[in-house]
N, C-alpha and C positions, 0 to 999 in steps of 0.2 A: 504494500500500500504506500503511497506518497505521502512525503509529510504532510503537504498541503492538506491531504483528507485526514488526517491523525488530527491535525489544528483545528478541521472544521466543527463548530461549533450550531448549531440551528436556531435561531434567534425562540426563544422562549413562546412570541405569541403565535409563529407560523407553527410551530410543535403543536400548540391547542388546540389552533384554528383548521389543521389539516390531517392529512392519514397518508403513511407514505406507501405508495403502488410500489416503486423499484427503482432501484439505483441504474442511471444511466454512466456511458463514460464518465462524465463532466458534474455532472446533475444529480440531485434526488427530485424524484417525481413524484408530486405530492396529490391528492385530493382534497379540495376544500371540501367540510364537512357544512353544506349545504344544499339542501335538497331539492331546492330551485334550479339549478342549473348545473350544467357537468362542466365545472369548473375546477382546474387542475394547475398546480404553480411547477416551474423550475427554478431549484437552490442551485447554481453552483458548488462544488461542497469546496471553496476556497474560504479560508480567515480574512476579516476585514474587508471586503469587496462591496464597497456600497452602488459602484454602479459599473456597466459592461466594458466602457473604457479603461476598467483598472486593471480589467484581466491583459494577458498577452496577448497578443493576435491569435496566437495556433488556438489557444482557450476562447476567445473571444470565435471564431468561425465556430468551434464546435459546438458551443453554447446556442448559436444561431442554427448550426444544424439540427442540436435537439429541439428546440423550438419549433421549426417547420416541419420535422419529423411526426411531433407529437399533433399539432395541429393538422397536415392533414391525415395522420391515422383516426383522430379522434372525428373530423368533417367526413371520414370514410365509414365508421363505422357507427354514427349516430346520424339522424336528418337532424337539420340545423341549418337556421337562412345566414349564419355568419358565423366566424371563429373571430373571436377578438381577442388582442395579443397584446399587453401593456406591461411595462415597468413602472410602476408611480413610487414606489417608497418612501409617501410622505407619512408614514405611521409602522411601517418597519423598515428602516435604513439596508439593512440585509438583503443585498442583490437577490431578488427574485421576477423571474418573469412568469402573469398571468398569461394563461392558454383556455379560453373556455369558450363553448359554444352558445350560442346566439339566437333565440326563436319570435318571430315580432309577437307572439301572445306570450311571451316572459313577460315576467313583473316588470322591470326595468326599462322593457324595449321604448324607445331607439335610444334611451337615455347608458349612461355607465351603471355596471353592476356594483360597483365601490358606493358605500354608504348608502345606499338603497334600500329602506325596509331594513324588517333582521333575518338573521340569516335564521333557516329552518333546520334545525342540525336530522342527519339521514337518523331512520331506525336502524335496527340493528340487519335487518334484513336487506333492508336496501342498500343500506352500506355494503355488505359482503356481496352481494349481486352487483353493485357497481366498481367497487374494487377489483370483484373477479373478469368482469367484462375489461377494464381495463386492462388488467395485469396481462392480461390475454394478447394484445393490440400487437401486431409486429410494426416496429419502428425502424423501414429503411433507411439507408443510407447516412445511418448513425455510427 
C-alpha cells in the first residue's frame, strides 16, 4: 500500500453521511445514504487535498477517469434525464467529487441536490439492494 493511502484519513462527516461500495485505484467510492437519489461521492484516498489541482497530474487524470467511469456506469445502469458531477467543498474541505443521477420529478429538479430538503436516510433493505447493485457496476477504462 502507498503511504499516501496509510495517511489517508476520511473526513469524519462524509464517514456519517455515506456507505463505502469499493475502493477504486485513486478513490473510495462512496454512497450517500439518501434515499432520494443514487447519489455517490469520490474520496481520493490522499492526506490534505482540499481541491483536484493539488493532486499531481498522473492522480489528477485518474481521478477524472474515475469520475467518468462511475458516471457513465451509473447513466448505464439506472434511467436518469442527467448525471450531475460537482466538487463544492464549502462544508467538507476534503476533496471529494459528487457523481449522482438526475430525474426532472426528483425533489430538487432543475435546482442543486446540496441543501435541498433532508436527506431520507435508505432502510436497511434498500440500502443493501442499492449497494449490491452498485458494487456490481463494471467501471471501464479505470
Amino acid at each position: 500500500m502507498h503511504q499516501e493511502h496509510m495517511d489517508f484519513e476520511l473526513h469524519p462527516q462524509l464517514a456519517t453521511d455515506s456507505l463505502l461500495i469499493r475502493e477504486l485505484a485513486l478513490s473510495q467510492w462512496r454512497l450517500m445514504n439518501d434515499a432520494r437519489f443514487i447519489w455517490t461521492l469520490l474520496i481520493p484516498r490522499r492526506p490534505e487535498i482540499r481541491e483536484s489541482f493539488q493532486l499531481p497530474s498522473p492522480e489528477r487524470d485518474q481521478l477524472w477517469r474515475e469520475v467518468d467511469a462511475v458516471g457513465a456506469a451509473l447513466h448505464g445502469a439506472f434511467p436518469a434525464d442527467k448525471v450531475n458531477i460537482g466538487a463544492l467543498g464549502n462544508r467538507v474541505a476534503q476533496l471529494h467529487v459528487h457523481v449522482l443521477l438526475r430525474h426532472r420529478e426528483d425533489a430538487a429538479w432543475p435546482g442543486p441536490v446540496w441543501g435541498h430538503g433532508q436527506p431520507e436516510p435508505l432502510s436497511e433493505a434498500r440500502r443493501d439492494e442499492r449497494l449490491a447493485a452498485l458494487e456490481k457496476l463494471s467501471l471501464d477504462d479505470i
